[in-house]
C-alpha positions in Angstrom: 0.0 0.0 0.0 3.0 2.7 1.0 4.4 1.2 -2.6 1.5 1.8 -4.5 1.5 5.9 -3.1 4.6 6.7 -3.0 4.8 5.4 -6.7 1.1 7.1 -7.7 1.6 10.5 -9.4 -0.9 12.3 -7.0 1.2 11.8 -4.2 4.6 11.0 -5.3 5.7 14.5 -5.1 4.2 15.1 -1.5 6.1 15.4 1.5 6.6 12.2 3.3 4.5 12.9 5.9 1.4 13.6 3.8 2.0 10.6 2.4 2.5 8.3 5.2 -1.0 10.2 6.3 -2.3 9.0 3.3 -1.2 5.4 3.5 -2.8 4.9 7.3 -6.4 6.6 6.0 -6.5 4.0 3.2 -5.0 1.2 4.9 -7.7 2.2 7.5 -10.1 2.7 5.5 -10.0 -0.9 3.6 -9.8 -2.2 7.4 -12.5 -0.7 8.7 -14.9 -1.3 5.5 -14.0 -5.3 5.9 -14.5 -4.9 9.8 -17.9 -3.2 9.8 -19.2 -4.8 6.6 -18.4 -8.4 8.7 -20.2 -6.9 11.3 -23.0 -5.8 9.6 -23.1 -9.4 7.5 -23.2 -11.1 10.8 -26.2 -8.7 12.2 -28.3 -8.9 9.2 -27.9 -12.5 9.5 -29.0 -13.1 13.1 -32.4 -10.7 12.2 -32.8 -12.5 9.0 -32.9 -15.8 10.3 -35.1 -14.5 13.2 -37.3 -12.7 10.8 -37.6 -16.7 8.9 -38.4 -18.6 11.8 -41.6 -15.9 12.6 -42.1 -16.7 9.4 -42.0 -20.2 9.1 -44.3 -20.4 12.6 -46.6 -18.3 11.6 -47.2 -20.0 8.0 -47.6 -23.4 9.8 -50.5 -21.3 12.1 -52.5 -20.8 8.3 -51.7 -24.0 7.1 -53.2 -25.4 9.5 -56.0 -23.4 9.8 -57.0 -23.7 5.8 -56.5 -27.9 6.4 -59.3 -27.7 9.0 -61.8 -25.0 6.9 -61.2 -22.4 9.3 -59.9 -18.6 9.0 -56.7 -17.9 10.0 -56.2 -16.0 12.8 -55.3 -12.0 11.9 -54.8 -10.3 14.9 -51.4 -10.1 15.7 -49.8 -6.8 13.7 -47.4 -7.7 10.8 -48.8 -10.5 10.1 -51.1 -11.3 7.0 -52.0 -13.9 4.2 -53.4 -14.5 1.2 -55.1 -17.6 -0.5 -54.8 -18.1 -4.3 -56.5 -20.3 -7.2 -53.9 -22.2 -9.1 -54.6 -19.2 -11.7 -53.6 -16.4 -9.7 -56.7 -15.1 -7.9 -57.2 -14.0 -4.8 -59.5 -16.0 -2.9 -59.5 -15.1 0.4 -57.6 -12.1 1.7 -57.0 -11.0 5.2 -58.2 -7.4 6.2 -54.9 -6.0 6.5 -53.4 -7.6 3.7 -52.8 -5.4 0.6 -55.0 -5.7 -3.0 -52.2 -8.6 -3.6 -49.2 -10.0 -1.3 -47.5 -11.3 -4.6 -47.2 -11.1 -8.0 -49.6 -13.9 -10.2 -46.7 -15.0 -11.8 -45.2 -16.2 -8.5 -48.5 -17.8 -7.6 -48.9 -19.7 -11.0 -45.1 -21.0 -10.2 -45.9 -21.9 -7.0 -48.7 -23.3 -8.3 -46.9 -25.8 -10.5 -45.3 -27.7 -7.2 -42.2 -25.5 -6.2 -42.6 -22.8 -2.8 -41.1 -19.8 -3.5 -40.0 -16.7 -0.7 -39.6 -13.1 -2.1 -38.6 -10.0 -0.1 -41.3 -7.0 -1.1 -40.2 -3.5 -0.6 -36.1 -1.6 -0.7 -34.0 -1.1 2.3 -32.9 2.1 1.0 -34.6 4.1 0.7 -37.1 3.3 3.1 -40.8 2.4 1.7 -44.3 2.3 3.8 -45.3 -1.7 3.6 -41.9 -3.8 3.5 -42.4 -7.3 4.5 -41.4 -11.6 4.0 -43.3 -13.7 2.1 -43.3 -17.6 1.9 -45.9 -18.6 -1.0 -46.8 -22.6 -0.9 -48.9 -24.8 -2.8 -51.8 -26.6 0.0 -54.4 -29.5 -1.6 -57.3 -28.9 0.8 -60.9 -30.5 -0.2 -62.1 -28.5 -2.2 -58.7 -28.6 -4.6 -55.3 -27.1 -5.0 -54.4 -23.4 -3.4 -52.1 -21.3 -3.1 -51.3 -19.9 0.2 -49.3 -16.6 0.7 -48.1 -15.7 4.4 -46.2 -12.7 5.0 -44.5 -11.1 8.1 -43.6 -7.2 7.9 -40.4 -6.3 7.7 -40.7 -2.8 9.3 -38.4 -4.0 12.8 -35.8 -5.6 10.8 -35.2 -3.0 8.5 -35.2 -0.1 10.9 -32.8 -2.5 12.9 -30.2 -2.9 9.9 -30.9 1.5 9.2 -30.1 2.2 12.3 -27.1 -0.2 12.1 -25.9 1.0 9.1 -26.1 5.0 10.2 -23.9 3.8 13.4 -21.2 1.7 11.4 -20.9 4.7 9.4 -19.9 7.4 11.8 -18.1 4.8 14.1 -16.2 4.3 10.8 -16.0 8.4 9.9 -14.9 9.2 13.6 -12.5 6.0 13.7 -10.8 7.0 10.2 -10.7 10.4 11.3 -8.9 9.1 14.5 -6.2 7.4 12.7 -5.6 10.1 10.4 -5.4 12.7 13.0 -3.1 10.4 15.1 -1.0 9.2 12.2 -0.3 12.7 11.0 0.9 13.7 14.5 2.8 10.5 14.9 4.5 11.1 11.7 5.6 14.7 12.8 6.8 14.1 15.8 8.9 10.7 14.4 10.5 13.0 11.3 11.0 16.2 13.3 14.3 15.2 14.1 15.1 14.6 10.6 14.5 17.9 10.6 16.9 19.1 13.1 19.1 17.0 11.4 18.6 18.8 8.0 19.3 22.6 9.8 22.0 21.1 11.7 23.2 19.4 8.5 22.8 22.7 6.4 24.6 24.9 8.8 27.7 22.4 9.1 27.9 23.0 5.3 28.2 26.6 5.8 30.8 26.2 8.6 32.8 22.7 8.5 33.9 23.0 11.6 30.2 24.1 13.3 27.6 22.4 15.5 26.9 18.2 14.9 23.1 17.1 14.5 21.2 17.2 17.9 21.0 13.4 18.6 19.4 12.8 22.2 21.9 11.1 24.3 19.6 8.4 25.8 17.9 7.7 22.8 18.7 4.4 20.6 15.8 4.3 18.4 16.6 4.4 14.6 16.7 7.6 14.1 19.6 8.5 16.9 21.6 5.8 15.6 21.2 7.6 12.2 22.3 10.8 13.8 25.0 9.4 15.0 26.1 7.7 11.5 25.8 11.0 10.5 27.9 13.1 12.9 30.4 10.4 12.5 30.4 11.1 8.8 30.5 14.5 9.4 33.4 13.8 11.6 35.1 12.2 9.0 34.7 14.8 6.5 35.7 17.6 9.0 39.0 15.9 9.6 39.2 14.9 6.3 38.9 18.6 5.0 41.8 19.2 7.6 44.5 17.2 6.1 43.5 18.2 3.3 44.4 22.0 3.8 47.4 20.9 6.4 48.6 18.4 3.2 48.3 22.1 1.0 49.8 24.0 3.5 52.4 21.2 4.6 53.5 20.5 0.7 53.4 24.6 -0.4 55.8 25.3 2.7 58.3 22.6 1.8 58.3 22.8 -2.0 59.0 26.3 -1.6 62.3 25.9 -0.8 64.0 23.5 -3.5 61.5 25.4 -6.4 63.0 28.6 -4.7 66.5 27.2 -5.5 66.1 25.5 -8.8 64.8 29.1 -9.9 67.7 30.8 -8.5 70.4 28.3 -9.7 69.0 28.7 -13.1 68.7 32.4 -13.1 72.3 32.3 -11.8 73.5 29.9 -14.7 72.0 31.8 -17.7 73.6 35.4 -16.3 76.6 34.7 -18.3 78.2 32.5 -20.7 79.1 29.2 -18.5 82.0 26.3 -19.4 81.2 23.0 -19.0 82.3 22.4 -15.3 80.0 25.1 -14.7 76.9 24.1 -15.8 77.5 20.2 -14.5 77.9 21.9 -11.4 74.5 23.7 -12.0 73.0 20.7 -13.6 74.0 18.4 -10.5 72.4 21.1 -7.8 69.5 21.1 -9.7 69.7 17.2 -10.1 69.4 16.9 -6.4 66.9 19.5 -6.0 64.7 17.5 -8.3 65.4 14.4 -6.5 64.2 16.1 -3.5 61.2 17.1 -4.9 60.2 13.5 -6.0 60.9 12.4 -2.6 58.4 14.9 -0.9 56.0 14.2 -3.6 55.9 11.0 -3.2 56.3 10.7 0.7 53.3 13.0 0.8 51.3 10.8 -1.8 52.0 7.6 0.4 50.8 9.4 3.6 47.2 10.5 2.1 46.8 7.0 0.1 47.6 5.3 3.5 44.8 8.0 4.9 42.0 6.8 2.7 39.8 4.3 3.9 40.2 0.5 2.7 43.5 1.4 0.8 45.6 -1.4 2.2 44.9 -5.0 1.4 46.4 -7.7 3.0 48.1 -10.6 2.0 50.6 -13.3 3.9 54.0 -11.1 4.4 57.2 -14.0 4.9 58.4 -11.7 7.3 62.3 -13.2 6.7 62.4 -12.4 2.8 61.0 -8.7 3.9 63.7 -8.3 6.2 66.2 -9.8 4.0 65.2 -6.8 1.4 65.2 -4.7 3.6 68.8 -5.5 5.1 70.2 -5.6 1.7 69.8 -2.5 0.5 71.4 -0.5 4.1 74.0 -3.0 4.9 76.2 -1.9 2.0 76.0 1.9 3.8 76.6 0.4 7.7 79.4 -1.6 5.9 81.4 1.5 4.9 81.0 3.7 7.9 82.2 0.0 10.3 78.8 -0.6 11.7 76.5 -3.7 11.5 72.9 -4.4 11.4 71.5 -7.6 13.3 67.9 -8.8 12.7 66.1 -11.3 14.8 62.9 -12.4 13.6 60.6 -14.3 16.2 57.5 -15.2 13.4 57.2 -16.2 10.0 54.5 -14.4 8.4 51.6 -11.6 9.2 48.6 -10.8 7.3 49.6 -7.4 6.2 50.4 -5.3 3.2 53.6 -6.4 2.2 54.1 -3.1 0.1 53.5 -0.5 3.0 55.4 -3.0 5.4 57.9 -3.1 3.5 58.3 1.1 3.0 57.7 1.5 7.1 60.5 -1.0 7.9 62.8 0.5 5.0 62.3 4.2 6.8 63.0 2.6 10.5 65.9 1.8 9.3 67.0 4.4 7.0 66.4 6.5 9.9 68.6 4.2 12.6 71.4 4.8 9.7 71.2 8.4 9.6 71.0 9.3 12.9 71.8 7.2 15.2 75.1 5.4 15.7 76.9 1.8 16.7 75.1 -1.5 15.8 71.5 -1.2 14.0 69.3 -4.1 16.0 66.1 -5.0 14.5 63.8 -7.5 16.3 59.8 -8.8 14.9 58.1 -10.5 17.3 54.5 -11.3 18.0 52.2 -9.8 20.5 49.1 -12.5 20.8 47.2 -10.9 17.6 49.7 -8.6 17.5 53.3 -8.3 15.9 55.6 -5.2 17.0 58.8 -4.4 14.6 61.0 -3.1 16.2 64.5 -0.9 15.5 67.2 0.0 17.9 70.5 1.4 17.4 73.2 2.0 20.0 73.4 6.3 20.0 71.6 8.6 22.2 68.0 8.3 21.2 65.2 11.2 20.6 65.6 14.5 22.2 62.8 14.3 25.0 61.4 17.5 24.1 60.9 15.7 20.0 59.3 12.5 21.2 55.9 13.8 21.4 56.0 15.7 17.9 58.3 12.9 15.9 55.2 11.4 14.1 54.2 14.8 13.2 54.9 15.4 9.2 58.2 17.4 8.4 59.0 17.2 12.1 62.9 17.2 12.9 65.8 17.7 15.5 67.5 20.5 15.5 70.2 18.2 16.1 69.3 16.1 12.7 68.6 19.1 10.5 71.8 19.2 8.9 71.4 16.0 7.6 69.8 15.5 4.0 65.8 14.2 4.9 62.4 15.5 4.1 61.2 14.9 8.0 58.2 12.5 6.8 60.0 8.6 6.9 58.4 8.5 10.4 55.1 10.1 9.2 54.6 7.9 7.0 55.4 5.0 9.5 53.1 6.1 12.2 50.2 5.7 8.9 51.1 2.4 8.2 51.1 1.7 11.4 47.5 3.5 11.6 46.8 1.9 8.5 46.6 -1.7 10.0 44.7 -0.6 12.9 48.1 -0.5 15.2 50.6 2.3 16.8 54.0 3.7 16.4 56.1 4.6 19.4 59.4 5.7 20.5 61.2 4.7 23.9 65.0 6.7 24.2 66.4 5.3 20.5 64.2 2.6 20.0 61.1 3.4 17.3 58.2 0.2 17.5 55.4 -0.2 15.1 52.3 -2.5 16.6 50.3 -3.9 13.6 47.3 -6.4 14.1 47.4 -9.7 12.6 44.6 -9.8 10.4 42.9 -13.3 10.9 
């Protein structure tokens, strides 16, 4: 039924509330029609088979009376009778019966051998002489009649009036009810979609601004939407922010190498330059490009790692990682006489082998360029857990850097002589994030927690 009107061009345009209105009056209405028209079945039922055995008594009373020669008796009101010829004619009438109780051609039927009952007058509209008639053929001495008694009607009809004027205001009143009700009910249940829709409208206008108005005690369907919602709205508010701290965060640090690509180029076209010259010029600029790439795409692999269902996991055979990982920074700890010692405590993890892989490679990377002695590098499993961790031997974070080191292009004054875009740790507190773990640091030891994914 709510198919059928929300899908009906007359009220397919109409606010949902008119139309849930709508559906509860004609889903009411078809009930109550059923229910009073059972009702009123049931009653006329009950008075017509009351209104047959009067009848049937009554017709046995002239029977009996035209078996032994006698009049029937004609005293009680409503009931009459009539005695017929096998043509059709009247032959004996009672005072208060009408000129003739039925028509001949009933009376010539009956006449043939078959009894016959007939209703005479409407319901509605109302008419003076209503009444029952039961017309059978008697063989009395004298030959074959036809006898004709009737019962008025009058009581029973006015019975089933009366009943019919009261089904239909009980029915008026009781689909007036349910609209009334249902129009109210549906108000009050969508007004806070409504609050939802201002609140909704004015967060548009201000990301930052007021979430919908969900009622703290309430978990009925529409507070759990509201909630959905604010959460959404949550996401896109923080969302919104790293995307204008990503702006602000990649304009602030490309500003510097495009600043000195510009001037090493204005520099190198002021004059006439030798070869030396401009391989000098070419090489700055070499590295400034190289630099660029690296933000670029540090910055890239933050915000992909950011997006939501980004990293897909796979089984990780954590000793081949490693192993990649050790080959391409042992060659580097080789030449400046230090080592790098992994001890591996599991076999595999249900991770993405890709962003493992780069989180592990800038652990490291940064254990080779700023810290000192032996580079230790130990994965072991926490119950669902597995926690890499790397170690080297020098003198650890500043304490006053710990709490911002995970922050991008974060760096030590002590460390900011060295060649490093400040986002290797960054990017592995997001994969860290990314597989619904945490990155931590503890003097000069950095951990990454990741879940094993069952």
């Amino acid at each position: 039924m709510t198919g059928w009107l929300r899908a009906h061009p007359l009220t397919a345009d109409r606010p949902i509330v008119t139309r849930l209105v709508l559906a509860v009056a004609v889903t009411m209405a078809v009930v109550l029609l059923l229910s009073l028209g059972f009702v009123y079945w049931r009653v006329s039922f009950a008075l017509d088979r009351q209104l047959n055995q009067d009848l049937l008594a009554y017709q046995a009373i002239v029977q009996r009376a035209v078996e032994a020669g006698t009049d029937p008796a004609t005293g009680t009101p409503g009931e009459t009778f009539q005695i017929y010829d096998t043509a059709g004619h009247v032959e004996m009438s009672a005072a208060t019966s009408p000129r003739r109780l039925v028509p001949r051609s009933v009376v010539q039927h009956t006449a043939a051998g078959s009894a016959s009952e007939l209703d005479v007058g409407r319901l509605l509209p109302p008419e003076g002489a209503a009444y029952r008639a039961l017309v059978q053929r008697m063989n009395t001495p004298s030959g074959a009649v036809v006898v004709a008694a009737a019962i008025s009607r009058s009581h029973h009809d006015e019975a089933l009036r009366e009943l019919l004027l009261q089904l239909t205001v009980a029915g008026i009143l009781a689909l007036a009810s349910a609209a009334i009700v249902g129009y109210r009910t549906a108000r009050a249940a969508l007004a806070p979609v409504e609050r939802y829709r201002q609140a909704a409208a004015s967060h548009g206008q201000d990301p930052a601004g007021n979430r919908l108005p969900v009622p703290a005690r309430r978990d009925d369907e529409l507070a759990r939407l509201g909630r959905t919602l604010n959460e959404l709205l949550d996401s896109i508010e923080a969302s919104h922010n790293r995307e204008r701290q990503f702006l602000a965060d990649a304009s602030h640090e490309l500003r510097t190498p495009l600043t000195l690509m510009r001037t090493e180029l204005e520099f190198a076209l002021l004059r006439e330059r030798d070869p030396d010259e401009l391989r000098t010029a070419l090489s700055s600029l070499d590295g400034q490009v190289r630099r660029l790439v690296e933000l670029s795409n540090a910055l890239l692999d933050i915000e992909e790692l950011r997006a939501p269902g980004r990293v897909l996991r796979e089984r990780v055979d954590l000793r081949r990682l490693c192993d990649g990982v050790a080959s391409r920074h042992r060659p580097a700890l080789k030449a400046s006489g230090r080592r790098l010692i992994i001890a591996i405590h599991a076999q595999e993890v249900r991770a993405s082998e890709r962003w493992l892989e780069v989180a592990l490679d800038n652990l490291v990377a940064n254990a080779v360029k700023h810290g000192a002695g032996t580079v230790f590098v130990n994965v072991t499993p926490r119950g669902g857990s597995l926690e890499i961790a790397v170690r080297d031997e020098g003198e650890g974070f500043p304490e006053d850097f710990i709490d911002k080191a995970f922050e991008r292009f974060s760096r030590a004054q002590v460390s900011r002589s060295i060649p490093g875009s400040g986002l290797g740790l960054a990017l592995v507190d997001a994969v860290a994030q990314a597989h619904g773990g945490t990155a931590s640091i503890a003097g000069s030891t950095v951990s990454m927690v990741i879940t094993d994914a069952p």
